[in-house]
KEDO-376477 format. One record per residue (C-alpha): residue in one letter; x, y, z. Coordinates in pm, whole numbers, padded with zeros to 5 digits, always signed. Each point is the difference from the previous one (the first is absolute). Example, Ala and Ser with C-alpha at 12.3 -4.5 7.8 and 13.67 -1.06 7.14 Angstrom:
A+01230-00450+00780;S+00137+00344-00066;
END
This chain:
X-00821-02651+01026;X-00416+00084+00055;X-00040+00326-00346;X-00307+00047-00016;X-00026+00086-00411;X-00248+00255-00107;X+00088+00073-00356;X-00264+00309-00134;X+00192+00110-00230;X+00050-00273-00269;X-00398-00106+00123;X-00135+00339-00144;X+00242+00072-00249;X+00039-00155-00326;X+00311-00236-00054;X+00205-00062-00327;X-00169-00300-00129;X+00366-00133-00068;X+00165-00194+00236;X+00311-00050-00191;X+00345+00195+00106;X+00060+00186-00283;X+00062+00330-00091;X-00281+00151-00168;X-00196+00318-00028;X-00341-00065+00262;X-00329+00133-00143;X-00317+00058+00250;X+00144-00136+00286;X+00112+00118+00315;X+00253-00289+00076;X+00152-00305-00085;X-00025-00322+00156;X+00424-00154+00038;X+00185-00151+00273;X+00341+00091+00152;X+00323-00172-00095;X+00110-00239+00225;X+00370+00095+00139;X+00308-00224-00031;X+00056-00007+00413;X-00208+00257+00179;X+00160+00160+00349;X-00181+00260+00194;X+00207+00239+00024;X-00179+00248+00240;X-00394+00070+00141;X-00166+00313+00099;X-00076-00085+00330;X-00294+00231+00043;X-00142-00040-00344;X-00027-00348+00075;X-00177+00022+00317;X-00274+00225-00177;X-00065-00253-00277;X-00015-00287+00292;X+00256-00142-00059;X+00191-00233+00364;X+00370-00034+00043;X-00057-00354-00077;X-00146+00066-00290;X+00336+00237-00115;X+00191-00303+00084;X-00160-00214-00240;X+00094-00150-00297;X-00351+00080-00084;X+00044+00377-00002;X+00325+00000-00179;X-00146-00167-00284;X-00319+00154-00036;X+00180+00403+00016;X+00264-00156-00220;X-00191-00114-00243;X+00068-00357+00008;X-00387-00101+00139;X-00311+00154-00104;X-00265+00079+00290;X-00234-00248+00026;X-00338+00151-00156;X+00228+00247-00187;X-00020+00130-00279;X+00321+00240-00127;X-00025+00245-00232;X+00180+00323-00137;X-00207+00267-00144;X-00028+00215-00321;X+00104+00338+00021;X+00115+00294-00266;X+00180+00327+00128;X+00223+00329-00097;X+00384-00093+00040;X+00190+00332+00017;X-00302+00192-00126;X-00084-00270-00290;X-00241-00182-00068;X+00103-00360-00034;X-00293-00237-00041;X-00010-00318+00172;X+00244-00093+00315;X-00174-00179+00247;X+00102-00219+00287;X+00359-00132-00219;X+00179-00105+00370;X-00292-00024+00248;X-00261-00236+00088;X-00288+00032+00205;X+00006-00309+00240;X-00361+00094+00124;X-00223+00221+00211;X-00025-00111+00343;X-00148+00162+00345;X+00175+00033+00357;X-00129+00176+00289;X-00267+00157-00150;X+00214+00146-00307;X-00010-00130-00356;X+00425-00015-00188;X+00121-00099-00306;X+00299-00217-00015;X+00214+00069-00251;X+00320-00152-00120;X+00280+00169-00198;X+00217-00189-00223;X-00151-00328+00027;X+00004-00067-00382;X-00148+00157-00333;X-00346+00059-00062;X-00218+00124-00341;X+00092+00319+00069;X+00422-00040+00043;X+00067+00120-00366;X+00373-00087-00090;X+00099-00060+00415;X-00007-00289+00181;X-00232+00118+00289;X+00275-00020+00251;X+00162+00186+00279;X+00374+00009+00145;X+00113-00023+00361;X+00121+00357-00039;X-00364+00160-00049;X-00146-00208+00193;X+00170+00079+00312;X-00059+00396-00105;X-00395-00070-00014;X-00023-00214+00284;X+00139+00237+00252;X-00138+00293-00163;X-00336-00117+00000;X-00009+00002+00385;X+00202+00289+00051;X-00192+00243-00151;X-00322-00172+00176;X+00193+00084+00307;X+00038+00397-00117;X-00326+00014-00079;X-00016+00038-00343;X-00247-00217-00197;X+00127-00278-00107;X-00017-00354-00108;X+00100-00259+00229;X+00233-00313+00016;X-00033-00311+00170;X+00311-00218-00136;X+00332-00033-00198;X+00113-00336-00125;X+00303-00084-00209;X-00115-00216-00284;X+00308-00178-00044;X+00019+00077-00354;X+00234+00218-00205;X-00103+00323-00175;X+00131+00152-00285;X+00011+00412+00043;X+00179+00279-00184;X-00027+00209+00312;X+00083+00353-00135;X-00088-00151-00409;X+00300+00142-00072;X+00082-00408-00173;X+00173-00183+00292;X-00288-00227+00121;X+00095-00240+00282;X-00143-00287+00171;X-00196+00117+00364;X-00148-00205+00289;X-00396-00045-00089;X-00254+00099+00203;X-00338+00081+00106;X-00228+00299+00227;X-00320-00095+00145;X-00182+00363-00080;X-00336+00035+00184;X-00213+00294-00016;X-00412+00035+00017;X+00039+00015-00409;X+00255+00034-00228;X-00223+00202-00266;X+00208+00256-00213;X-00139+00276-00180;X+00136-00167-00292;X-00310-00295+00047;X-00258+00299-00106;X+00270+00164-00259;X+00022-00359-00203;X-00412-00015-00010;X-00023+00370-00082;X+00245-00011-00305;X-00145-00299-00108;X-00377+00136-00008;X-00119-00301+00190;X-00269+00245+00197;X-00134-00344+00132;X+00288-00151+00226;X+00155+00359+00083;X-00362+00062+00160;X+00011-00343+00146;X+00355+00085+00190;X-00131+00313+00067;X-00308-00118+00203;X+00204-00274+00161;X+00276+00201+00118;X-00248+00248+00164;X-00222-00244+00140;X+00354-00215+00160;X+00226+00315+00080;X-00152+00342+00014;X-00311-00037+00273;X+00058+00375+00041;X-00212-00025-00352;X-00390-00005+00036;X-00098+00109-00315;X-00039-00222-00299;X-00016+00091-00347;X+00126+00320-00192;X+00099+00153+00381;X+00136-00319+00162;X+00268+00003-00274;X+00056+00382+00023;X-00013-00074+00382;X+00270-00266-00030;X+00231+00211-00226;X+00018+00226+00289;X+00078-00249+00239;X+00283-00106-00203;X+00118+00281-00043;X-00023+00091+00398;X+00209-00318+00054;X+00266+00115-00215;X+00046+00287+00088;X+00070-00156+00382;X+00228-00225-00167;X+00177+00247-00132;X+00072+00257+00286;X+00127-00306+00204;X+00236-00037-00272;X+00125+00356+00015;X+00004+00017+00405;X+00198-00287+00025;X+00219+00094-00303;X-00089-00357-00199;X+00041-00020-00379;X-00177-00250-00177;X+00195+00006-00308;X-00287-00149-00269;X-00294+00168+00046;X-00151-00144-00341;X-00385-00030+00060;X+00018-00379-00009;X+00161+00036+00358;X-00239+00228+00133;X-00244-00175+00216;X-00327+00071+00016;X-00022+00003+00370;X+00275+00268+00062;X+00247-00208+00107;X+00392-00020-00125;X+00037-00296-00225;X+00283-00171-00228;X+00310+00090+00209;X+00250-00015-00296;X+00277+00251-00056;X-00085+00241+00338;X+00199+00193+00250;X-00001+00243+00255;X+00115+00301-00045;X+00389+00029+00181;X+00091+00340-00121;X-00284+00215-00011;X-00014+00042-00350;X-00390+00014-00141;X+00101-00077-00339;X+00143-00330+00077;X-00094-00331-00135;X+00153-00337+00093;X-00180-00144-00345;X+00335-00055-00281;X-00280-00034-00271;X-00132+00382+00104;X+00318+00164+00088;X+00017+00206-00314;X-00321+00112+00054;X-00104-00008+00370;X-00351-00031-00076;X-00068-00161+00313;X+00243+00184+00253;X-00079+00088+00319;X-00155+00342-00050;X-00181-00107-00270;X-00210-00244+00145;X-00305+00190+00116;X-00018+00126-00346;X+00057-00360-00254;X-00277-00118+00338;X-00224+00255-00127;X+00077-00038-00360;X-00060-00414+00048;X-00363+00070+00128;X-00084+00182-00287;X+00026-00322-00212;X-00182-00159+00237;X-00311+00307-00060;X+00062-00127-00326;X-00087-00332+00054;X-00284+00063+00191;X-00138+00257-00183;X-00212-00252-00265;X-00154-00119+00326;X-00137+00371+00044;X+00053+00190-00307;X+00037+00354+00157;X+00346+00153+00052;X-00111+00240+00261;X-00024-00201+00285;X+00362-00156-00075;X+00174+00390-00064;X-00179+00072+00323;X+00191-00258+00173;X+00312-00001-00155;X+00022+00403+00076;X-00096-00087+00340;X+00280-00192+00076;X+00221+00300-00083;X-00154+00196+00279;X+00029-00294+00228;X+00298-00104-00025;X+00112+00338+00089;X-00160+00016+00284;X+00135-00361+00114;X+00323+00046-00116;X+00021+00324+00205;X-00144-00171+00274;X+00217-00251+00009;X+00377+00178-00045;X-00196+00213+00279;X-00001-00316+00251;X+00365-00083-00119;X+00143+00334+00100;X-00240+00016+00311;X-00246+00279-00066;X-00323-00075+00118;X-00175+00309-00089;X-00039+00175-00358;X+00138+00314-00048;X+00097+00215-00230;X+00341+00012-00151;X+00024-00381+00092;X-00025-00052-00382;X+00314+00199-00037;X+00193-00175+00269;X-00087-00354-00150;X+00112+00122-00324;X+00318+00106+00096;X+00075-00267+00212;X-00041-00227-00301;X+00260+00250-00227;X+00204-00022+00275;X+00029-00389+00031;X+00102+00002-00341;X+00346+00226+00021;X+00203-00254+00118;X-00074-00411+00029;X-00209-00009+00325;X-00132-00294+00121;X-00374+00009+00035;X-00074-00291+00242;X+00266+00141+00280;X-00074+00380-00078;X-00390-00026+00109;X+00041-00255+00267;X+00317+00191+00127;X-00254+00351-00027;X-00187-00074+00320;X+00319+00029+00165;X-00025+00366-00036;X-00113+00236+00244;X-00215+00253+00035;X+00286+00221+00160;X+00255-00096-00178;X+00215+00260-00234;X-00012-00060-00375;X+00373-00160+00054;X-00105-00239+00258;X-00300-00119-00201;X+00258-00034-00313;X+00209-00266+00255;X-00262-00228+00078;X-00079-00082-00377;X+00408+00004-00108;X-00027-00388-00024;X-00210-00005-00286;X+00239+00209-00215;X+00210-00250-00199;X+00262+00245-00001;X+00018+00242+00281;X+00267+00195-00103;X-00186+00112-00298;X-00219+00207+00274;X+00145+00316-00078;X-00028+00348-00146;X-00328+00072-00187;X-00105-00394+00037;X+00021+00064+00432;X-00170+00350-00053;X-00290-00145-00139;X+00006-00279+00272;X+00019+00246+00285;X-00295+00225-00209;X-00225-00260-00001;X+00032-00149+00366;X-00005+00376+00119;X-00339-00006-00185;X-00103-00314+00148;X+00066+00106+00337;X-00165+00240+00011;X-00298-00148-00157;X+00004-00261+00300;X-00034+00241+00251;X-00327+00034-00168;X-00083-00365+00058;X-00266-00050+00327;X+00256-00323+00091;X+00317-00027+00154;X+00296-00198-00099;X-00099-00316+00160;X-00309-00040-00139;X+00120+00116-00340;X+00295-00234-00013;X-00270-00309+00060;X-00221+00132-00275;X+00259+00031-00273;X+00154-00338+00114;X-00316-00181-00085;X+00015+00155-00354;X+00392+00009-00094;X+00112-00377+00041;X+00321-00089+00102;X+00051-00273-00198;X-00100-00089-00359;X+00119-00263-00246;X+00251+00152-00180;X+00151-00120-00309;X+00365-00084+00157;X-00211-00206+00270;X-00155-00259-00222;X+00316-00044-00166;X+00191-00125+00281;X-00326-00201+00069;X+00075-00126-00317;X+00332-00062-00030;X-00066-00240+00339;X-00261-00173-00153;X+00208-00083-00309;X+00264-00165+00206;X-00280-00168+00226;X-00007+00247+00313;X-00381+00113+00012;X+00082+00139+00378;X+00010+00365-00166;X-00345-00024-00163;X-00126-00111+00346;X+00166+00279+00176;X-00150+00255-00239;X-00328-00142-00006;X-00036+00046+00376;X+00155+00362-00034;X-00202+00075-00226;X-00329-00064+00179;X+00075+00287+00311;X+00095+00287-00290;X-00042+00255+00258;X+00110-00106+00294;X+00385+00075+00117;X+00078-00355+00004;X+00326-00020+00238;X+00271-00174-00158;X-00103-00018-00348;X+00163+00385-00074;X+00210-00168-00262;X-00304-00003-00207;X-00091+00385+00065;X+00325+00088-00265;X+00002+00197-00317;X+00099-00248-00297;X+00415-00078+00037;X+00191+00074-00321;X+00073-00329-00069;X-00422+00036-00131;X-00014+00267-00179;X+00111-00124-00354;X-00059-00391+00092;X-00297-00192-00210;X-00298-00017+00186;X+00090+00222+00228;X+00006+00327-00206;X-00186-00068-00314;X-00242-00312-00066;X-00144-00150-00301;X-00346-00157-00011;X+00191-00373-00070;X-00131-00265+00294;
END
């Protein structure tokens, strides 16, 4: 295999002084120096095909026992140096101190094709920063992050990427729902890659630590590697940065809503500085359109992070990151200007974008009411969102509000529930809709393409992965191929793989890891 390393990070950064395993709290560093475990008897289990190609990689070199052990953890890169780095962050609106890199290590910084990744692997062993775990991941998760990871590059949506899953050939204790029945699990590990995998929690930690010194250093770094959108320097540059961060998000986060993704842990030690979706624990997509679901167990009492919420805790994270920053500037203004900014715009995207996915194209008024009261009218009965806005483009133009009704009657989970006041406010709002499409400057053609391209047809739902799963666990990784390769056309019709384009079966909707998740991997 020809990497060509070129680590910046831990070159310009300071590094823990420590080169011993150990748990322990990390003062005015940025990282720590520690090497993956090596695995029991590693197995590649499956390779992004396309991810690979971008980093360089042959299909000799995927055949080799070379790659296997290097993204398993069993060889370190030659001129390598791993590491996993220091981070703090809010869990469920907390502050809790120091977390860190406890089940990922850096393998290195390398270029391809003019592009500079990070390799990352999950659950290849503890690090300083693993606490009371032992830094590693099950088969389970891993499967859930692997195809994730490329599915939602293939929506759209910002995202980190993955290049590999390998079984370790080790056994893994888990209490999957910590409800006291742990259980041994098939051991494995995720190749993550991704330009950086910089939290906001890296500037948090700093920040509540007072060390002005190395947050300033990250600061500078980060700018000068990531955000080229950035010319000033100083006082500005970080203000200037602040706003770019907070642009990113906010992208993130309306490709979340259009595509109806929860993330399920949106503590700000998973929120990456570079806008894109990180740490893909305990998420879902939404089945029943229902925006105060969560598939997290640990926040179903209090739903902090359910699907309608997201836009705000989003908001809510980047004010601890103004708080961070803030000693870097010491003026509040420029950070309240921001933050109130992304109200405004985020109203205007978000309206822009459930525009596109009910095919308006112009901006009228009244279509504030209409989006409004589509989304109360989802919620009366369990509706599936996925099938109800890719089945919408079926509709008409000169259709009659009962004709409209019949091409979306596949996304109802129970049709027969379509009655009374329920199908009166149905037949309201497509009456409405109609008639606002005659106001449209396109026909039905061209409006069906449009809202194709921004209502998928396919996602990776919950019940999915499971059976991807429950194949892997018995040795069958044919499913996590098929899905993978689904997965990458979102959009397109995709002849013969309809069996996929299917509201969750019952057998799902109370079954674990299906329904509910837990952040255990």
């Amino acid at each position: 295999m020809d990497i060509k390393i070129s680590d910046r990070f831990t070159k310009e950064l300071p590094a823990d002084p420590n080169r011993n395993n150990s748990r322990r709290q990390v003062l005015g560093a940025c990282f720590s120096y520690v090497k993956p475990r090596v695995p029991g008897d590693p197995k590649l289990v499956h390779v992004s095909a396309e991810m690979a190609a971008n980093l360089g990689f042959s299909d000799a070199d995927l055949r080799s026992d070379a790659f296997r052990d290097v993204f398993s953890g069993a060889r370190v890169l030659d001129g390598s140096d791993p590491y996993a780095m220091c981070y703090g962050g809010h869990q469920f609106g907390h502050w809790a101190g120091q977390l860190g890199d406890g089940r990922a290590i850096n393998l290195a910084e390398i270029e391809a094709r003019g592009e500079r990744w990070t390799l990352q692997l999950k659950g290849a062993g503890e690090t300083p920063y693993s606490r009371s775990a032992d830094g590693l991941a099950v088969l389970r998760s891993s499967i859930r992050e692997h195809l994730c990871s490329e599915a939602m590059y293939h929506l759209g949506v910002p995202t980190t990427r993955s290049l590999s899953l390998c079984l370790s050939g080790d056994e893994v204790m888990r209490d999957m729902l910590y409800d006291g029945n742990a259980a041994f699990e098939k051991g494995a590990i995720v190749c993550r890659v991704a330009p950086s995998f910089l939290r906001f929690g890296n500037f948090q930690i700093f920040a509540a630590r007072g060390d002005m010194e190395n947050l300033k250093s990250l600061v500078d770094y980060t700018i000068e590697q990531h955000f080229p959108e950035v010319l000033e320097r100083g006082k500005q540059g970080y203000i200037d940065f602040f706003n770019s961060v907070l642009d990113r998000t906010l992208k993130m986060i309306i490709e979340w809503q259009r595509v109806g993704f929860v993330h399920g842990v949106m503590n700000t030690d998973n929120m990456s500085i570079l806008g894109l979706t990180i740490d893909y624990g305990p998420y879902g997509w939404l089945e029943g359109y229902d925006r105060d679901w969560t598939p997290n167990t640990t926040d179903a009492q209090h739903a902090r992070y359910r699907f309608g919420h997201q836009p705000s805790v989003a908001l809510w994270n980047l004010y601890q990151l103004a708080n961070a920053l803030y000693p870097l500037v010491e003026d509040t203004a420029p950070f309240e200007q921001a933050l109130q900014r992304y109200k405004s715009d985020f109203s205007i995207a978000y309206a822009k974008m459930m525009a596109a996915k009910i095919g308006l194209s112009k901006r009228l008024e009244g279509d504030d009411q209409l989006r409004g009261s589509l989304q109360a009218t989802l919620g009366l009965i369990e509706t599936d969102m996925t099938i109800f806005f890719r089945s919408l483009s079926q509709v008409g133009m000169d259709m009659q509000a009962g004709q409209a009704l019949a091409q979306v009657l596949e996304a109802f989970y129970d049709p027969e529930a379509l009655e009374g006041a329920v199908k009166k406010a149905w037949l309201d709002w497509f009456g409405a809709y109609l008639l606002r499409l005659q106001e449209e400057a396109t026909n039905d053609e061209e409006r069906k393409t449009a809202m194709d391209l921004v209502n998928p047809k396919y996602v990776l739902r919950n019940y999915m992965a499971q059976l991807a799963i429950d194949a892997a666990d018995g040795g069958d990784y044919s499913v996590i191929e098929e899905l993978y390769e689904l997965l990458r056309k979102p959009y397109a019709e995709q002849s013969g793989s309809e069996k996929w384009f299917a509201k969750r079966p019952e057998w799902a909707r109370h079954k674990v890891g299906c329904s509910m998740l837990s952040c255990s991997s």
